[in-house]
C-alpha positions in Angstrom: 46.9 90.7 89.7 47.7 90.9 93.5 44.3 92.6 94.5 42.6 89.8 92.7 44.4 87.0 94.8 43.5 89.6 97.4 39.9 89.6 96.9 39.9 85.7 96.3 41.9 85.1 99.9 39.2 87.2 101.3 36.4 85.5 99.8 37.8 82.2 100.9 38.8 83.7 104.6 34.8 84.2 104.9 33.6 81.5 103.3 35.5 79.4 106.1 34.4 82.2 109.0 30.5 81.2 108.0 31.5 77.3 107.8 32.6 77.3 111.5 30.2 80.1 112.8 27.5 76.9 111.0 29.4 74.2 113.1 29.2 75.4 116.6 28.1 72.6 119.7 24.8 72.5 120.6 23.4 70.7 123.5 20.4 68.6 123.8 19.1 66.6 126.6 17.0 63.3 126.4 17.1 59.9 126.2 19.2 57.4 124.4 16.6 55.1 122.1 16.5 53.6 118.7 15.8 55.2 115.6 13.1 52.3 114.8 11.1 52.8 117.9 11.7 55.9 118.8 9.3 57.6 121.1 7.3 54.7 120.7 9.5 52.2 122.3 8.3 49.8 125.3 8.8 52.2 128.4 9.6 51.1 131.8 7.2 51.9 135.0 9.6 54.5 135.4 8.5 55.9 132.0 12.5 55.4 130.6 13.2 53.1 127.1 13.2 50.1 128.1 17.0 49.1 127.6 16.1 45.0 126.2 13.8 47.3 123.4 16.5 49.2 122.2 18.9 46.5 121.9 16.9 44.0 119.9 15.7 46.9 117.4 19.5 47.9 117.0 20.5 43.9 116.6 18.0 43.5 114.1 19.2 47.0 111.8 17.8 50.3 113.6 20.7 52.9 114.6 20.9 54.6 118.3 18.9 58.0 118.3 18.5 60.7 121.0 14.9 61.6 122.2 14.8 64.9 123.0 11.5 66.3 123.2 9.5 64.9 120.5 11.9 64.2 118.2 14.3 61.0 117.9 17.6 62.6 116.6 20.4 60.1 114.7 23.2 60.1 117.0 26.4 59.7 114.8 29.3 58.0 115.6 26.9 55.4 117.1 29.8 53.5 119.2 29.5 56.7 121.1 26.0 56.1 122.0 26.0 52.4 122.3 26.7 52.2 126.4 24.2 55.3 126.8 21.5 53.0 125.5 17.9 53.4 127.8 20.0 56.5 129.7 18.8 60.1 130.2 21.9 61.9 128.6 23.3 65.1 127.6 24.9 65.5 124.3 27.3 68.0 123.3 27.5 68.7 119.2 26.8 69.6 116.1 23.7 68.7 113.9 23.2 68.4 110.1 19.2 67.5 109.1 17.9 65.1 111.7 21.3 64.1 112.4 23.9 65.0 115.6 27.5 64.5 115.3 28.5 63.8 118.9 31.6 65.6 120.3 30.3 64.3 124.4 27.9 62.7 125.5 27.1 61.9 129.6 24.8 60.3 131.8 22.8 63.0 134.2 20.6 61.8 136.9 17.5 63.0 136.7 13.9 61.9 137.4 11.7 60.8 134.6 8.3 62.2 133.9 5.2 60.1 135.4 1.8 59.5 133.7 -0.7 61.9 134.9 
């Protein structure tokens, strides 16, 4: 009886180990948008979001998103995100789908890509 609950406490002990090994912080870097417009969103002549875009497409239903790359990325809890809006960012966290679960998130400076 007491190797069983050993073997069960084991299996659970390592279950748990592979659940956090899973949940480690990632970092991407990009741009805070909306999940509506995405990469497609009115750019500045500096080539950022365009921060008046973003806004109105969040006011009318859309959800603050991270594009990094060429991906738009769900950025969850979105009151983190909401004064990062148009601002090339760094977020610290952990992702689930197309989803990242924000444990930071900070403004870097850097300069924006121009149009060839």
């Amino acid at each position: 009886m007491q190797a069983q609950h050993l073997v069960w406490a084991l299996v659970v002990f390592l279950a748990f180990s592979f659940t956090l090994a899973d949940a480690q912080d990632q970092v991407w870097v990009g741009y805070v948008t909306d999940t509506h417009c995405g990469t497609n969103c009115q750019v500045t002549k500096n080539m950022t979001p365009d921060l008046r875009c973003i806004r109105r497409c969040v006011k009318e239903g859309s959800k603050y998103g991270l594009w990094s790359g060429s991906k738009v990325y769900l950025l969850e809890p979105q009151a983190k995100a909401l004064r990062f809006a148009a601002k090339n960012v760094k977020v610290t966290g952990t992702i689930s789908g197309d989803t990242i679960r924000v444990a930071t998130i900070e403004t870097i400076k850097t300069e924006a890509d121009k149009k060839p």
